[in-house]
C-alpha positions as CSV (number, residue, x, y, z in Angstrom):
1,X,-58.6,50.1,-9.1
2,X,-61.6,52.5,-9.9
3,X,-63.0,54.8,-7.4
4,X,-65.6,52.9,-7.0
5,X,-63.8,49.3,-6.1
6,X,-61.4,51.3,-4.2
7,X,-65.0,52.8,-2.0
8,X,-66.3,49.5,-1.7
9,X,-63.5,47.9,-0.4
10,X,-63.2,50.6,2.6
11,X,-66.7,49.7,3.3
12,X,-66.2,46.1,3.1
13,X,-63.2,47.1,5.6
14,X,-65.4,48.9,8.2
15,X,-68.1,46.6,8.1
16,X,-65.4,43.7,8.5
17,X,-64.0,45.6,11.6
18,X,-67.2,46.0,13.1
19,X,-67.7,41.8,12.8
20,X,-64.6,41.1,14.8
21,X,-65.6,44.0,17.1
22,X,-69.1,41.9,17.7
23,X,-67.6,38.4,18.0
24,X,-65.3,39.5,20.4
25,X,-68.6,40.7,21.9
26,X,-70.3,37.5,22.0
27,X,-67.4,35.5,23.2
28,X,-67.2,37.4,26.0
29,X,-70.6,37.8,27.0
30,X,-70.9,33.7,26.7
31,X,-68.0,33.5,28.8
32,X,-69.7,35.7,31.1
33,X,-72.7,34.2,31.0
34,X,-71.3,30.9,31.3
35,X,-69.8,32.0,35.0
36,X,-73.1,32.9,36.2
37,X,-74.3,28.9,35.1
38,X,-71.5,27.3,36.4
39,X,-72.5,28.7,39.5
40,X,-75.7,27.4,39.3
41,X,-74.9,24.2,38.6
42,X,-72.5,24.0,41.7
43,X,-75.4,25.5,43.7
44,X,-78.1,22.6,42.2
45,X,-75.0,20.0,42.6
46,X,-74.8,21.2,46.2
47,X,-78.5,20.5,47.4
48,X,-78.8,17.8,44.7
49,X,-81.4,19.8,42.6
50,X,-81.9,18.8,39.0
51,X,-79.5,19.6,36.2
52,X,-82.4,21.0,33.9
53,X,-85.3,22.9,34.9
54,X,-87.7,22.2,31.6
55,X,-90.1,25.1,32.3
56,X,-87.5,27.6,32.8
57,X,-86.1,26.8,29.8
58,X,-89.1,26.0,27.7
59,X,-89.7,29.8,29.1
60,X,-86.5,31.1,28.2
61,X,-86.6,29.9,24.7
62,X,-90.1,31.5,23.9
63,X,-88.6,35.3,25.6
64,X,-85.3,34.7,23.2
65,X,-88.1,34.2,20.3
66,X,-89.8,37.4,20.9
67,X,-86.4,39.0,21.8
68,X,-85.5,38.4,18.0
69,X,-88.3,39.1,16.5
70,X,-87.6,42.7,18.3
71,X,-84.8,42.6,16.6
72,X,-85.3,41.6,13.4
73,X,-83.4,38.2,14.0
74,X,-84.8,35.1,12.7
75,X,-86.4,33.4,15.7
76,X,-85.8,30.1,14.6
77,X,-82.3,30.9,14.2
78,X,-81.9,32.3,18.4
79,X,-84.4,29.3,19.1
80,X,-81.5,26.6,18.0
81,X,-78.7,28.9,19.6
82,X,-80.3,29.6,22.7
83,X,-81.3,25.6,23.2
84,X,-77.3,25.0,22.0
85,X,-76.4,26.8,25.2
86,X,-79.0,24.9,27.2
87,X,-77.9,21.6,26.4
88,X,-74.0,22.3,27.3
89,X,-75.4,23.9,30.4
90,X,-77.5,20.7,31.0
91,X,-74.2,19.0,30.2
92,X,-72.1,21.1,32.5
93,X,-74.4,20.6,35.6
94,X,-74.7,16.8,34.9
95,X,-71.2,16.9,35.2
96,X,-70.9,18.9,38.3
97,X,-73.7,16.4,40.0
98,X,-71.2,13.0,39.5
């Protein structure tokens, strides 16, 4: 290999290390965050509150917008995550409520 195949596969290396560093990230921080809903959803399920609260979420979505456009992530992109999690919340506290 040239030094220069050699070089880029060391980078390719780190930055590869760094991915599975920031998945292992985001799994746990869903998992964490997932606690904290599940709690919720006993808590609605308890006093028989709704499984979906549309203006909080409607709210939420539009904060994770501007959130990525801080950071240089395409909104549209955390828009369809962040309403992915939504729905299997919704889904989770439906479940909780039968």
């Amino acid at each position: 290999m040239t030094d220069a195949i050699t070089r880029a596969a060391e980078i390719l290396k780190d930055h590869r290390a760094s991915i599975d560093r920031l998945d292992a990230i985001l799994v746990y921080t869903l998992a964490e965050r997932f606690k904290h809903t599940q709690a919720v959803g006993h808590l609605k399920a308890q006093h028989d509150l709704p499984p979906s609260d549309p203006n909080r979420e409607a709210r939420q979505i539009e904060r994770l917008e501007c959130l990525a456009k801080d950071a240089d992530l395409d909104p549209e992109f955390a828009k369809k995550f962040l309403t992915f999690i939504i729905s299997e919340v919704i889904r989770h506290h439906e479940h909780l409520q039968k």
